[in-house]
VOGU-3710 file (C-alpha; in Angstrom, 3 decimals, decimal comma):
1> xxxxxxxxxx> 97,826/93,854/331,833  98,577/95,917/335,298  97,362/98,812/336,770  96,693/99,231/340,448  94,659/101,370/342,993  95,307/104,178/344,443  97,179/104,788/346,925  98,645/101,515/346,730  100,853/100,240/344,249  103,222/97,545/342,118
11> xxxxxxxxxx> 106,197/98,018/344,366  105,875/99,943/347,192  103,102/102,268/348,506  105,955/104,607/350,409  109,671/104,807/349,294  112,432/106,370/351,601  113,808/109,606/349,398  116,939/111,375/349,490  117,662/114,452/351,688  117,970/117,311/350,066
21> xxxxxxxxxx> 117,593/115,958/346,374  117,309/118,733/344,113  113,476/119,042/341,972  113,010/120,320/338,755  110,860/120,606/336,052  111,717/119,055/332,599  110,564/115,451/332,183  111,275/113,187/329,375  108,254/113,866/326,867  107,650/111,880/323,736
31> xxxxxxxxxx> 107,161/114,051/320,701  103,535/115,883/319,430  103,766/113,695/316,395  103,228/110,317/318,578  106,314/108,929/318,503  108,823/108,145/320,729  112,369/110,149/321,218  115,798/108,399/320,142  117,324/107,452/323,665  120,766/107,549/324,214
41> xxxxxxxxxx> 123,410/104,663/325,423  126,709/104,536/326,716  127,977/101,160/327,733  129,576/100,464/330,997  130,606/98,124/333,358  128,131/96,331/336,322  129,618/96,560/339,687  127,521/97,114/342,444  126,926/100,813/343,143  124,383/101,231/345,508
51> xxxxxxxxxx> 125,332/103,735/348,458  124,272/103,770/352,135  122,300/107,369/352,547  120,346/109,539/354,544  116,718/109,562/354,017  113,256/110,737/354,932  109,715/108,864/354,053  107,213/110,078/351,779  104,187/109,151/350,504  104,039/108,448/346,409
61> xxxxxxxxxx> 100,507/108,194/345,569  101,756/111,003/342,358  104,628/107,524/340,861  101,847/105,262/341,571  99,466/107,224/339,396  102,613/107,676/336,814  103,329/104,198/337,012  99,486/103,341/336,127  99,247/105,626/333,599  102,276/104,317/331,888
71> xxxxxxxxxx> 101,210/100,811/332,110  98,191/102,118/330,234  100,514/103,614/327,500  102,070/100,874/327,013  99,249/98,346/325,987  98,101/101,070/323,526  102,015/101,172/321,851  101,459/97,067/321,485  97,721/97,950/319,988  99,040/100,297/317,450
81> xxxxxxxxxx> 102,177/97,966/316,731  99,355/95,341/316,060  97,387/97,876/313,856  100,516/98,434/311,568  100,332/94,432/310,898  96,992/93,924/310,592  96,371/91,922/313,832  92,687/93,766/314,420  92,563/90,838/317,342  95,422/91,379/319,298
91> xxxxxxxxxx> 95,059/95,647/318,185  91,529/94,739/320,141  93,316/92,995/322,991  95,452/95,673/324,005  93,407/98,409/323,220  91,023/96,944/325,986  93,076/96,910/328,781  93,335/100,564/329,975  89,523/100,824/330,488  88,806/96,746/331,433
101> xxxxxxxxxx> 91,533/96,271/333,661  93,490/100,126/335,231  90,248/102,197/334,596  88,219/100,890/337,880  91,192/101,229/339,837  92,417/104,596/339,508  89,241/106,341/338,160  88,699/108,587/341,568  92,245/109,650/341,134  92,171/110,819/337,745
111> xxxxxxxxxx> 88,690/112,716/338,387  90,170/114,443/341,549  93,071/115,796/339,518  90,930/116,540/336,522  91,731/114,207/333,751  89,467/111,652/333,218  87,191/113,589/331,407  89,590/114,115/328,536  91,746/111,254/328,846  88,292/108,161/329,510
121> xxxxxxxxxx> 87,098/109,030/325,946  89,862/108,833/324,027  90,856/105,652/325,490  87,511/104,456/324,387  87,487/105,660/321,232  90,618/104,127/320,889  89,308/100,516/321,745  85,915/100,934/319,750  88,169/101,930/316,336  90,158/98,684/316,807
131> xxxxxxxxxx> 86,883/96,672/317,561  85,640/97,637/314,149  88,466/98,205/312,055  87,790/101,169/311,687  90,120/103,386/308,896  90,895/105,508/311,243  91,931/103,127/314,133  95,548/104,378/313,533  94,585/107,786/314,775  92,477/107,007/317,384
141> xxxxxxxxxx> 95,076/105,163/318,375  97,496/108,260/318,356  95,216/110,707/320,176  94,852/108,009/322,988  98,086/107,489/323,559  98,636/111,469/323,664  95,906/111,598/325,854  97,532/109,491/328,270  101,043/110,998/328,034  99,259/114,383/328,629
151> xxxxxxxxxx> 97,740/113,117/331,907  102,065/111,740/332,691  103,228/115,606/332,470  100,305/116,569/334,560  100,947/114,543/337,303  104,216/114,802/337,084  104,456/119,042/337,113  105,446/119,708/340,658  108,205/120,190/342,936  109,944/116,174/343,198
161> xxxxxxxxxx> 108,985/115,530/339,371  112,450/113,296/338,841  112,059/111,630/342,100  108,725/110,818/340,989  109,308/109,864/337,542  112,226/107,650/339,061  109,948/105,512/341,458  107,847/105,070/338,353  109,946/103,456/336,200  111,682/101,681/338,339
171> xxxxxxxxxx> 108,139/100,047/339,212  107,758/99,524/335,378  110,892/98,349/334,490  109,675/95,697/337,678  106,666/95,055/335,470  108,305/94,727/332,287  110,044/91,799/333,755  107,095/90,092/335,189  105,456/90,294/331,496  108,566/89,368/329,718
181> xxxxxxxxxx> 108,357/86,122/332,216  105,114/84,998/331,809  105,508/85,494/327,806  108,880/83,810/327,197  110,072/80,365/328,662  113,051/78,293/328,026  114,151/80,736/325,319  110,668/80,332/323,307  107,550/82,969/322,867  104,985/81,266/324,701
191> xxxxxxxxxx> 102,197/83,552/325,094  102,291/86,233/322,481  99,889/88,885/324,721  102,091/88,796/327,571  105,291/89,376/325,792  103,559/91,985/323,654  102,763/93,636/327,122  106,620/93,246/327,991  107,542/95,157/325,092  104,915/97,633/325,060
201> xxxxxxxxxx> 106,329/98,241/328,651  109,817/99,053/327,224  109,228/101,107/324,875  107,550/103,568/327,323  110,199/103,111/329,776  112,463/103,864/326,654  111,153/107,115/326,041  111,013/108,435/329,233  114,703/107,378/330,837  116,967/108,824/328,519
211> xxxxxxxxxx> 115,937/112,220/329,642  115,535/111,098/333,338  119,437/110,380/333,826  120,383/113,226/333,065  118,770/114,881/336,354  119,906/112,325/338,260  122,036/113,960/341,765  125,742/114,016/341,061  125,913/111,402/344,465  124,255/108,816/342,092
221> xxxxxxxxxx> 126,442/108,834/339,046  128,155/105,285/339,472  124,459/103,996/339,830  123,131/106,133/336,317  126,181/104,231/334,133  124,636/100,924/335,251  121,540/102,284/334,290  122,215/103,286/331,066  124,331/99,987/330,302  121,264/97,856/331,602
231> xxxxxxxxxx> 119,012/100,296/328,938  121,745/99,826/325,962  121,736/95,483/326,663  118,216/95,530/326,601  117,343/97,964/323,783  119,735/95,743/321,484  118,087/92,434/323,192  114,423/90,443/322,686  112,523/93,331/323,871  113,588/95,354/321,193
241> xxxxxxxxxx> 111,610/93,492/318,577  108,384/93,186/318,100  107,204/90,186/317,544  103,763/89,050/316,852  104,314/85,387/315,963  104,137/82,600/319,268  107,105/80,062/319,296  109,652/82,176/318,318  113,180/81,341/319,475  113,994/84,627/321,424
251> xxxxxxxxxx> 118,199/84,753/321,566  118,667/86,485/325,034  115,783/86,072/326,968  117,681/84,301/329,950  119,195/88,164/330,509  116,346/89,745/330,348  114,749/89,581/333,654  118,002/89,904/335,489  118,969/92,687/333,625  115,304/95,000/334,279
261> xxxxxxxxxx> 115,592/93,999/337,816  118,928/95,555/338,145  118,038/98,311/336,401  115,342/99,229/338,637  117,274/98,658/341,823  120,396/101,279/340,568  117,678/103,386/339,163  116,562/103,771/342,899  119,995/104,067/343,642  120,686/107,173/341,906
271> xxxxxxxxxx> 117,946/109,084/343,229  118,248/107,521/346,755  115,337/105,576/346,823  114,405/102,388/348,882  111,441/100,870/348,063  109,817/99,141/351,170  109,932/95,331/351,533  107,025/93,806/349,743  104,966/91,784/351,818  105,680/88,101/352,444
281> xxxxxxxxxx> 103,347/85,323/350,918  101,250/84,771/353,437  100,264/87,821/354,003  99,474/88,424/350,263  97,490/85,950/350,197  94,936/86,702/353,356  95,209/90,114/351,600  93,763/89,024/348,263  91,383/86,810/349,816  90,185/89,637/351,589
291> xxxxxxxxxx> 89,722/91,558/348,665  87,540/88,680/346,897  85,474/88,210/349,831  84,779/92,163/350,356  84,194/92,026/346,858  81,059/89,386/346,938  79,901/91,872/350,089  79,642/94,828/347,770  78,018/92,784/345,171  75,931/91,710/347,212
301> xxxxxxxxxx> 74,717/95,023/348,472  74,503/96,632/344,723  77,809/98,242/344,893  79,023/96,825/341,588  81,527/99,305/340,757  82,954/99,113/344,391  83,014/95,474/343,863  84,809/95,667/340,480  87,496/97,544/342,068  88,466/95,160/344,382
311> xxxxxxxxxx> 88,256/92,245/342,625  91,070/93,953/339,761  93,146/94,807/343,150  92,829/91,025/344,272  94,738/90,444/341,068  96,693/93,317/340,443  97,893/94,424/344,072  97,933/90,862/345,056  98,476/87,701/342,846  100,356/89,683/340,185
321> xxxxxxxxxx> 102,714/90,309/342,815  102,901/86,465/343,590  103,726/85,315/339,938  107,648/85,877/339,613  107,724/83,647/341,982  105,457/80,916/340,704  106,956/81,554/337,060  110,555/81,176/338,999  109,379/77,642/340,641  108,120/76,444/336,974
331> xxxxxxxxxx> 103,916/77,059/337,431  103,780/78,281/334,638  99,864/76,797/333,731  99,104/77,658/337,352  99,775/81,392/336,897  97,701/81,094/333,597  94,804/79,348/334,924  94,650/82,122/337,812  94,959/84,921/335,473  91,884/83,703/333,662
341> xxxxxxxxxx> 89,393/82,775/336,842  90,389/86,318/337,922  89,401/88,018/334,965  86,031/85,545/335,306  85,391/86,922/338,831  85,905/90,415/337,107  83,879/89,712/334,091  80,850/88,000/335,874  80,635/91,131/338,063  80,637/94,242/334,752
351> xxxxxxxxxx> 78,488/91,470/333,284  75,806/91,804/336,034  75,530/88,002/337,022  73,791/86,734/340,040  75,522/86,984/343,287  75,956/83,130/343,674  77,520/83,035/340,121  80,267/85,413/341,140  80,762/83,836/344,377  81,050/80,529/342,221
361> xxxxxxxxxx> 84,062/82,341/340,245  85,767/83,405/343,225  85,585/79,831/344,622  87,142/78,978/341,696  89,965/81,321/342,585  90,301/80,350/345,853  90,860/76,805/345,245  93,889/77,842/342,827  95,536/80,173/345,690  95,331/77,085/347,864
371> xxxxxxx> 97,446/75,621/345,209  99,655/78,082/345,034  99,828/78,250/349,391  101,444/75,002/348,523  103,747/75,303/346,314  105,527/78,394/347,656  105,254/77,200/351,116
//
């Protein structure tokens, strides 16, 4: 359930990029037909391959719009997974996310490049077919998620399209393992949604990094077999099941995290990217109070979209980014509880409530971070 403003966002806002790495233009595209291309594996050893290298900054507001946009594609692979089975709630669930959670975020960034206008009604067309179970939720479905992979090649058709594509998934593989954490514990499938997100994650990042590799600079081939071993392990592993059925055992799962994070990190590797140190807890949290507080101000003033927006960045730029670690130090039911006064902060302000009732849910908020000041303290 992640999607962040623009230009910020999940992982780093500005990555260091290799001198002199070679662009070109022929992304990893799932098929017309809607589904997704066959990758390929080759299994190899993990040492540690990543390389000291020259580099010069540069912005990536074109991977954080990527990154977004892939999110996005994967909650709609979970809804239509759900479709196939039947599940018309979870189907709903999913379906709802690109518009209710991303779309407020990076809405001004899609109009500037011209694509919301084609890509904001199929998503809802998408999510009002699975609200009504409709017949034809299954295509709906299948245009949306074209839609979306559409608006990918767009942003991606440029000069640094693998170095871009690169920070992306490397920032989803990131997310992938946050959902995969907050859906699985002690080897069990504890919150169905969340591990559903997890593996509608994967299956993007599936179709897209096959393809990537194989661009990768000749200076990062050591770091492109650890790749593609990471990519075979977890293809074979939990997250290559769906599974729509809580308290499963799930064989595996204590690799699973480990195995995205490294994954990202030689995926960065073999296109010489650092991503910037993310900021420490303190500062995250000042930052998403911030955002809350700023929030109420617009609200106050009758800026309810502005207000919207940075109430989902409170969450999504900021306490999403604190949850590995809370999930790590066993608060589990804190993490959950926070998830859902965020999304009543969010809710209360599309809903149009009074001021002092979404200042009321943001209190609410507040008194959980100052839970979770003390615990990672």
């Amino acid at each position: 359930m992640r999607g962040l403003p623009l230009p910020v966002r999940i992982g780093a806002s500005i990555v260091l990029l290799i001198v002199g790495l070679t662009a070109c233009r022929s992304a990893a595209t799932p098929t017309s037909d809607g589904t997704m291309p066959t990758p390929t594996h080759s299994g190899h050893t993990m040492p540690s391959s990543a390389t000291t290298t020259a580099t010069v900054a540069t912005g990536t507001a074109e991977a954080a719009v990527v990154t977004t946009l892939m999110e996005m594609l994967g909650h709609l692979e979970a809804s239509r997974a759900n479709l196939e089975r039947g599940n018309w709630t979870l189907a709903q669930a999913h379906a709802a996310h690109p518009t209710a959670e991303y779309w407020a975020a990076i809405s001004a960034e899609l109009t500037a490049r011209g694509l919301a206008a084609t890509l904001r009604p199929a998503l809802d067309a998408s999510l009002e077919a699975a609200k009504a179970q409709a017949s034809d939720a299954l295509a709906k479905n299948d245009a949306a998620r074209q839609a979306v992979r559409q608006a990918i090649d767009r942003v991606l058709a440029g000069q640094s399209e693998h170095t871009t594509l690169a920070v992306a998934l490397a920032d989803l593989a990131e997310s992938t393992a946050t959902e995969f954490g907050e859906g699985v514990a002690s080897g069990k499938l504890v919150n169905l949604e969340e591990f559903q997100d997890a593996w509608g994650f994967f299956r993007v990042l599936d179709a897209y990094l096959p393809t990537l590799l194989q661009h990768a600079p000749a200076t990062g081939a050591t770091a492109v077999a650890e790749v593609r071993d990471d990519h075979q392990a977890l293809a074979q592993g939990p997250l290559g099941q769906f599974r729509d059925r809580a308290g499963d055992t799930i064989d595996g799962a204590e690799q699973v995290a480990a195995r995205l994070t490294h994954l990202a990190a030689e995926l960065r590797a073999a296109f010489g990217i650092t991503a910037t140190k993310p900021a420490g807890i303190d500062q995250q949290l000042e930052r998403i109070r911030a955002d809350l507080h700023q929030a109420l101000a617009e609200y106050r003033a009758g800026n309810t979209d502005r207000a919207y927006e940075l109430a989902a960045n409170a969450y999504l730029e900021g306490f999403e980014q604190l949850e590995p670690p809370l999930l790590q130090a066993g608060h589990r039911d804190l993490v959950e509880q926070l998830e859902k006064d965020f999304m009543a902060v969010r809710n209360a302000i599309r809903e149009g409530r009074s001021p002092d009732e979404v200042a009321q849910r943001i209190q609410q908020v507040e008194n959980g971070l100052r839970t979770v000041e003390e615990v990672l303290s």
